[in-house]
C-alpha positions in Angstrom: 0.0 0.0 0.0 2.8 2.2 0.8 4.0 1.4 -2.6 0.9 3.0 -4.5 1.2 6.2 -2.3 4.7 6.6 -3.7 3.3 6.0 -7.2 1.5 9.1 -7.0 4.0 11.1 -7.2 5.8 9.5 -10.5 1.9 10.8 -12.4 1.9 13.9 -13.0 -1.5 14.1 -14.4 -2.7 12.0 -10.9 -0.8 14.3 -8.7 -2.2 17.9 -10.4 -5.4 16.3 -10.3 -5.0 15.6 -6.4 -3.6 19.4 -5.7 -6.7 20.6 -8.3 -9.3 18.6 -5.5 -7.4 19.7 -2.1 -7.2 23.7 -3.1 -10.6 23.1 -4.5 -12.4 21.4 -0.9 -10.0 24.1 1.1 -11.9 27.0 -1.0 -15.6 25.2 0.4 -13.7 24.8 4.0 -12.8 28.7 4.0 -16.4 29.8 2.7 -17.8 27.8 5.2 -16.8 30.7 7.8 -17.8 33.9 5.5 -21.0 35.0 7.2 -24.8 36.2 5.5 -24.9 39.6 6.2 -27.5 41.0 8.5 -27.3 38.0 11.3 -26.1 38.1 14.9 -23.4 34.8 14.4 -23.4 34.8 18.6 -27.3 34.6 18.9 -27.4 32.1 16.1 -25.2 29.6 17.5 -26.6 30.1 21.1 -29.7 29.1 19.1 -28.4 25.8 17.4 -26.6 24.6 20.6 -31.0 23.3 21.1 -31.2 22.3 17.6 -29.2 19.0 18.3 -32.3 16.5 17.9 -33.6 18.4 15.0 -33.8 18.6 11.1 -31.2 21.7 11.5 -28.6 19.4 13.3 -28.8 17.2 10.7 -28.5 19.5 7.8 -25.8 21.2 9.8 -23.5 18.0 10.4 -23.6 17.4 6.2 -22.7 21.2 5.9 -19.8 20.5 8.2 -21.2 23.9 10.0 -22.3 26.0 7.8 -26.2 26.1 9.0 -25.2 26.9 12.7 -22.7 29.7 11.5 -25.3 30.3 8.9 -22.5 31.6 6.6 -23.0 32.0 2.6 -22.8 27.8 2.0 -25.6 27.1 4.5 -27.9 25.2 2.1 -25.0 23.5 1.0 -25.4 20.9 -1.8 -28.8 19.7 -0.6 -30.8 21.7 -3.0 -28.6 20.0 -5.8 -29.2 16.6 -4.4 -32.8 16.9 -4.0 -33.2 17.9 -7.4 -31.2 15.2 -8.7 -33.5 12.9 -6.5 -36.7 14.5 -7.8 -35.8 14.0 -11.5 -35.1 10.7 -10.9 -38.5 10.0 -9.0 -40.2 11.6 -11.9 -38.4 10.1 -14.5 -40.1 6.9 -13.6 -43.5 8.9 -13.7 -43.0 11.1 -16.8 -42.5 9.4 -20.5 -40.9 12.2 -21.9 -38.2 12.1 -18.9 -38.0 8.7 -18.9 -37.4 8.8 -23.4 -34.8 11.7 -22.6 -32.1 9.5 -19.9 -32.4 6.6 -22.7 -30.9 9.3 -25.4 -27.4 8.6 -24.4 -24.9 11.7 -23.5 -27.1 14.0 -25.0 -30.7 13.3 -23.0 -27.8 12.7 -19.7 -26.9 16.8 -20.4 -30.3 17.4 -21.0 -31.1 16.1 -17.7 -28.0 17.8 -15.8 -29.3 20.9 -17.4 -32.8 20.7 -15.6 -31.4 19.8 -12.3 -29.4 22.8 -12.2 -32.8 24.3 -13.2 -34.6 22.8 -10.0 -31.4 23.5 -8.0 -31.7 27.4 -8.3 -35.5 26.6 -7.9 -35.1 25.2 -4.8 -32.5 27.0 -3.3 -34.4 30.3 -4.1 -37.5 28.9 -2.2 -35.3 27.5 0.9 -33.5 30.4 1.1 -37.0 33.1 1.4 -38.1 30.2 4.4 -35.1 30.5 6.1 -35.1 34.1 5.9 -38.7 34.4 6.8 -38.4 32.1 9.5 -35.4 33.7 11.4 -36.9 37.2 11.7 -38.6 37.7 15.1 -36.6 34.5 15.9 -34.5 35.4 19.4 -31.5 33.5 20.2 -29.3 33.6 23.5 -29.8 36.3 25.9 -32.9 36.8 24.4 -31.6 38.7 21.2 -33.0 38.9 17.7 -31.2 36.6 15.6 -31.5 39.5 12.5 -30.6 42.8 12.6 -32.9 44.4 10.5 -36.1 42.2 9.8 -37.8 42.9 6.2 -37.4 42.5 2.5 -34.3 43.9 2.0 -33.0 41.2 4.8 -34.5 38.9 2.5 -33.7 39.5 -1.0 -30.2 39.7 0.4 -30.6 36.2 2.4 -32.2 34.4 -1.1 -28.9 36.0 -3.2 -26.4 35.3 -0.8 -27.4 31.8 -0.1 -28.9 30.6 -4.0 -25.3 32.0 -5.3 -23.6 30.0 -2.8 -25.1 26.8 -3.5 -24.4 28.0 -7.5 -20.7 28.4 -6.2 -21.0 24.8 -4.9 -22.5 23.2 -7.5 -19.8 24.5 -10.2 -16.7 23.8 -7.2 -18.3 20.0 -7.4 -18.2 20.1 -11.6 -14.9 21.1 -11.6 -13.7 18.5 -9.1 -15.3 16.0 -10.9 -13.9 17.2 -13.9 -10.2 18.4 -13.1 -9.6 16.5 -10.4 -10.3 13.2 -8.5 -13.8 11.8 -7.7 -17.2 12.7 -7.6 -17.2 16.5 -6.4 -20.5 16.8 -5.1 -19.7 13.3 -3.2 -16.6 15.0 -1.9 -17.7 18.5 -1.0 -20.4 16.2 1.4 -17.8 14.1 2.8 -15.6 16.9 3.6 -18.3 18.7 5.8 -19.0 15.0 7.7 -15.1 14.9 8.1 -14.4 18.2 9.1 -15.9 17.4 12.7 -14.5 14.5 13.2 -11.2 15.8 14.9 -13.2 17.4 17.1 -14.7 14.6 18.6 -11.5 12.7 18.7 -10.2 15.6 20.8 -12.9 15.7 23.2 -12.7 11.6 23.4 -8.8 12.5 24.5 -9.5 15.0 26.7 -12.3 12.8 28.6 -9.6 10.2 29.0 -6.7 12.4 30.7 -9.2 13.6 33.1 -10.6 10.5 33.9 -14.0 11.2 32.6 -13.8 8.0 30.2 -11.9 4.6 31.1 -9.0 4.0 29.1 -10.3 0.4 28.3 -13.5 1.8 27.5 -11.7 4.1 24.8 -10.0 1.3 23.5 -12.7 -0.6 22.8 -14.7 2.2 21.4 -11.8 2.4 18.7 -12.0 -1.1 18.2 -16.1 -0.4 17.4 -15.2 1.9 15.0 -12.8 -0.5 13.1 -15.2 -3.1 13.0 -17.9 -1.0 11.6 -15.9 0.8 9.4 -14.7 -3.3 8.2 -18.1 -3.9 8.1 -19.6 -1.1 5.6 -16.9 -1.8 3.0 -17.8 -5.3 3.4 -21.1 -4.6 2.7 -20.9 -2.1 0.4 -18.6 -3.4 -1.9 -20.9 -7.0 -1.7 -23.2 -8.0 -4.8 -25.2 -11.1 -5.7 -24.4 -12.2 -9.3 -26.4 -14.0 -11.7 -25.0 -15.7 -14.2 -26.2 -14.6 -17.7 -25.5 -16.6 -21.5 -24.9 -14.7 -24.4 -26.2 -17.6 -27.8 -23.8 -17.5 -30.1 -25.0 -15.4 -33.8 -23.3 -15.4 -37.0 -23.6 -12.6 -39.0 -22.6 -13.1 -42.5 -18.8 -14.7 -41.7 -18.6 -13.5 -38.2 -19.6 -15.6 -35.5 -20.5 -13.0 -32.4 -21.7 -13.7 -28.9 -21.3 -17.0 -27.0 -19.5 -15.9 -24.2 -20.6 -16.2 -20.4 -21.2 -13.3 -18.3 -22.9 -12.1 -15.3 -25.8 -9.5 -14.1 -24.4 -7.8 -10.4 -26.6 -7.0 -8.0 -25.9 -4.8 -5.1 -27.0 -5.8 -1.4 -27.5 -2.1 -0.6 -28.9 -1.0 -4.0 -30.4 2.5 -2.2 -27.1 3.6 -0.8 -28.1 6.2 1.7 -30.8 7.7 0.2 -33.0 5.6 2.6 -31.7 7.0 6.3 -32.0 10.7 4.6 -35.3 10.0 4.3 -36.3 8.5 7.1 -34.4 10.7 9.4 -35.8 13.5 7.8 -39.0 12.5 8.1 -38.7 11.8 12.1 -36.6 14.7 12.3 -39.7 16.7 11.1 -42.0 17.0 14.4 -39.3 18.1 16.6 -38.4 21.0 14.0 -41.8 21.8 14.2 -42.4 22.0 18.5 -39.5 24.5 18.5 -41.6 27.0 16.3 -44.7 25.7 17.4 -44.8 26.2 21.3 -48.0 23.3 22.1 -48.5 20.6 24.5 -49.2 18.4 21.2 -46.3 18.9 19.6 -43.7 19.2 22.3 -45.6 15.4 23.4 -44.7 14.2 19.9 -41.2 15.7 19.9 -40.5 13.9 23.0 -41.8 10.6 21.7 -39.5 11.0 18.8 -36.6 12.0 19.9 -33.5 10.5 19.1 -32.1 7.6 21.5 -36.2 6.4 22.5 -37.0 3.6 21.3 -40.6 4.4 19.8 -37.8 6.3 17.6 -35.8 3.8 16.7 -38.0 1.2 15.4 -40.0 3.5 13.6 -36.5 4.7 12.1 -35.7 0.8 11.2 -39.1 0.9 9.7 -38.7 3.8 7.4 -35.2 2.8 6.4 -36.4 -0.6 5.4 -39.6 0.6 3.4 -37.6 3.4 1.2 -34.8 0.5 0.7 -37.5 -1.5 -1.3 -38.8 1.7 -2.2 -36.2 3.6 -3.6 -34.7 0.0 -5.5 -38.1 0.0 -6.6 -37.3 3.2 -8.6 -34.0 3.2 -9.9 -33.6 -0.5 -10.8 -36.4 -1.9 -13.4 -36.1 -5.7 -13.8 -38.3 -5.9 -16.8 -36.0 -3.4 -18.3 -33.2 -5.5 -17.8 -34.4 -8.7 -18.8 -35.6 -7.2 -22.0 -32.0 -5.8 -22.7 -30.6 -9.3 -21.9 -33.4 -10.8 -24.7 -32.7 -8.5 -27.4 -28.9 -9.0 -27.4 -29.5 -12.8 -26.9 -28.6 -13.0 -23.3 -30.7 -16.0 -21.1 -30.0 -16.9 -17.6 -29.1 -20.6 -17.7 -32.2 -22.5 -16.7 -34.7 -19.6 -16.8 -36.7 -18.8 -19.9 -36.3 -15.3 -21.0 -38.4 -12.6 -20.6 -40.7 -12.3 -18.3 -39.8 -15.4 -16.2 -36.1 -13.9 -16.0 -37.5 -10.4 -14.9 -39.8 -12.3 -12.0 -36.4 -14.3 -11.2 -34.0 -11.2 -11.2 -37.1 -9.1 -8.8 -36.8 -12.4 -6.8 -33.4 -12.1 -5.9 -33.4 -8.5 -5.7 -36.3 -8.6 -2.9 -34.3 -11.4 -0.6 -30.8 -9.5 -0.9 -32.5 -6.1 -0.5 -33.8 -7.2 3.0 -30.4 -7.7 4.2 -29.3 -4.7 2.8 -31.4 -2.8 4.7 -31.3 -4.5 8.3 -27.6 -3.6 7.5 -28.5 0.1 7.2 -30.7 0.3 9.9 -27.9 -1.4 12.4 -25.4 1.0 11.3 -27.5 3.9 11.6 -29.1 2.9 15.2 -25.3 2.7 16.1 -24.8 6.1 17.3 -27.9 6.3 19.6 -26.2 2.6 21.6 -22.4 4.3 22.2 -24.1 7.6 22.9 -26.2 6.0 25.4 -24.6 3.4 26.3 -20.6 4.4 26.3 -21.1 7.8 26.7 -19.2 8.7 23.3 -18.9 12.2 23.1 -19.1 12.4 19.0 -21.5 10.9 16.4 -20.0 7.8 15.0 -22.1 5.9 12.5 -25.1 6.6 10.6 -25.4 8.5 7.7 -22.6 10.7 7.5 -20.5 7.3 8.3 -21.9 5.9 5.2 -21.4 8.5 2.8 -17.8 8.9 4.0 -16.7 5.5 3.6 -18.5 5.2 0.3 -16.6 8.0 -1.0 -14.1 7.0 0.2 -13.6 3.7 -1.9 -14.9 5.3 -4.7 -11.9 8.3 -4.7 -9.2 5.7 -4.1 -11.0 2.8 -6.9 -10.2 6.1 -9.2 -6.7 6.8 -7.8 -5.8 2.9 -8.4 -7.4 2.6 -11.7 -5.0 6.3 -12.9 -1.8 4.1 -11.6 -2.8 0.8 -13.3 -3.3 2.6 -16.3 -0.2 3.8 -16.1 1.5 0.4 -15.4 1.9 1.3 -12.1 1.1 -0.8 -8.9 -1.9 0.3 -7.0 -2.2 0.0 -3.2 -3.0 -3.6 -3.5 -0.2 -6.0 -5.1 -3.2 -8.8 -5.7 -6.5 -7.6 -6.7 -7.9 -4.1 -7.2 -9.6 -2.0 -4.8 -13.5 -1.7 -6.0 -15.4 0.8 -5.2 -19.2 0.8 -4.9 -20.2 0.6 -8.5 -20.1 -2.2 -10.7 
């Protein structure tokens, strides 16, 4: 492994395309701490110190802390994301949509085109609710989060904030472009890593005072290997299927013949189910610290995080948009039609409709285990909060995402110095990332 870091160096195209990401994410890190105008940062952040349990926590833990300092990145990437996820919902429901992403690069630009569309869309409408809901909004001490509450406070908010998550959504084009990985990917995964030395930090510090057993830190660390073991595991896993191309001649060419196989992922959602379902829990406790009732603060209680009426209706939600969410994006009758028209046949299974009812078979019994593997490493934080006392949030969501980028950055770094006739950072095998 040591080896392949070395390598690095000898490509110049790899290396430039490594400086070209770093000075890239460090230009995100620094706009992270430029301030909206118009806001009381002090009042703000004595005002998301409550907002742990809340839809704001969350969104400010993938912003890596750009919500609580409400600075000119506070929507982030979400907007992008969502819009990407929205297309994709309604390409299932709209024909013209769905006749566009089968047009090859050109309906794929098409389609990039209309989720930067819905990306200014939403940011536009996020923005004016965040502005809106932040005037008459008092923070510590009992001071007004704004300055000066109106419409010039927010046409200022909506420009600020819809240009920064412009700014953010070309920095992730160029990455993914000019340097290394998936920028949008990467711009995410550095706002979940940028708070992970403060944890450690606070972990060390409970130790030398005595505040944490040493043991008990040890074998926290030893948790966190073993999960972390456990996600590439899982997320590098697939079921295949083996698939038979019949052999065609075509004048004096003899094509096809060969054997094959169809991959299918365990965890074919990724983590587009625990967004979901988190944000959907998430939602009621939002909603009691704006709306002061005994309702409300009732439910907020009940579905807090850590309770266990919130728990298993998490595991619940995280194992219905799994099926849910597969449901979408991956179209057995679409597949088995492909493999028929090319003259592919699963050995033993007519083709057609009996293959797409055997591939939906296979994809419904894997797809269970995928998400009971979700669920436990999303329920993980809530058992060493409670039950070790860990002073950071380990696992979940933002674990998922960073691992998973993780592989994917370094499957691209490998396959630059293979290409190259280099060795990668394994001497047998190939790192793989997440897609196959």
């Amino acid at each position: 492994m040591l080896t392949g870091f070395q390598n690095i160096t000898r490509v110049p195209e790899l290396k430039k395309r490594l400086l070209v990401t770093a000075l890239l994410l460090t230009v995100y890190r620094i706009g992270v701490y430029i301030p909206t105008p118009g806001i009381d940062t002090a009042a703000l952040q004595a005002l998301f110190a409550q907002q742990t349990g809340t839809l704001f926590g969350l969104i400010d833990m993938f912003s890596g802390g750009a919500v609580s300092r409400f600075s000119i990145f506070t929507l982030g990437i979400m907007p992008y994301i969502s819009a990407s996820i929205i297309l994709q919902l309604l390409t299932v429901v709209i024909p013209q949509l769905e006749k566009l992403s089968k047009e090859g690069e050109l309906g794929r630009r098409k389609i990039t085109q209309y989720t930067r569309y819905g990306t200014i869309v939403l940011s536009v409408i996020q923005g004016m609710g965040i502005a809106v809901g932040l005037e008459g909004v008092a923070g510590g001490g009992g001071a007004s989060v704004v300055y000066n509450a109106g419409w010039a406070f927010r046409l200022m908010t909506v420009i600020t904030l819809t240009s920064g998550t412009a700014f953010l959504m070309w920095l992730g084009e160029q990455i993914t472009e000019r340097g290394i990985g998936n920028g949008i990917s990467l711009i995410i995964f550095a706002g979940i890593v940028a708070r992970f030395p403060s944890g450690l930090v606070r972990t060390f510090t409970l130790i030398r005072t005595g505040e944490m057993n040493l043991f008990t830190g040890l074998f926290i660390l030893a948790i966190m290997v073993l999960v972390i073991g456990i996600i590439i595991y899982f997320e590098r896993a697939h079921r295949r299927i083996p698939v038979q191309y019949a052999r065609r001649i075509v004048g004096r060419r003899v094509y096809g013949g060969q054997s094959t196989h169809l991959p299918l992922k365990v965890n074919t959602a990724g983590v587009i189910p625990p967004i979901f379902a988190s944000s959907i829990l998430l939602f009621p406790a939002t909603l009691a610290q704006f709306i002061k009732h005994p309702i409300t603060k009732r439910i907020s209680d009940t579905l807090a995080p850590g309770n266990v009426s919130y728990e298993l209706l998490y595991v619940a939600f995280i194992i219905f948009f799994c099926y849910f969410y597969t449901a979408v994006t991956f179209n057995p009758v679409d597949v088995a039609d492909n493999m028929k028209k090319y003259g592919g046949f699963v050995p033993g299974i007519r083709p057609g409709k009996k293959t797409a009812e055997y591939i939906d078979r296979i994809l419904t019994r894997i797809t269970l285990g995928g998400a009971l593997y979700v669920s436990v490493i999303c329920v993980l934080p809530s058992i060493l909060i409670s039950r070790f006392n860990v002073p950071f949030y380990f696992g979940g969501t933002g674990l998922l995402i960073v691992v998973g980028v993780a592989m994917d950055t370094i499957q691209q770094i490998e396959t630059h110095l293979i290409t190259r006739h280099y060795e990668g950072f394994l001497k047998k095998g190939q790192i793989k990332g997440r897609r196959m």
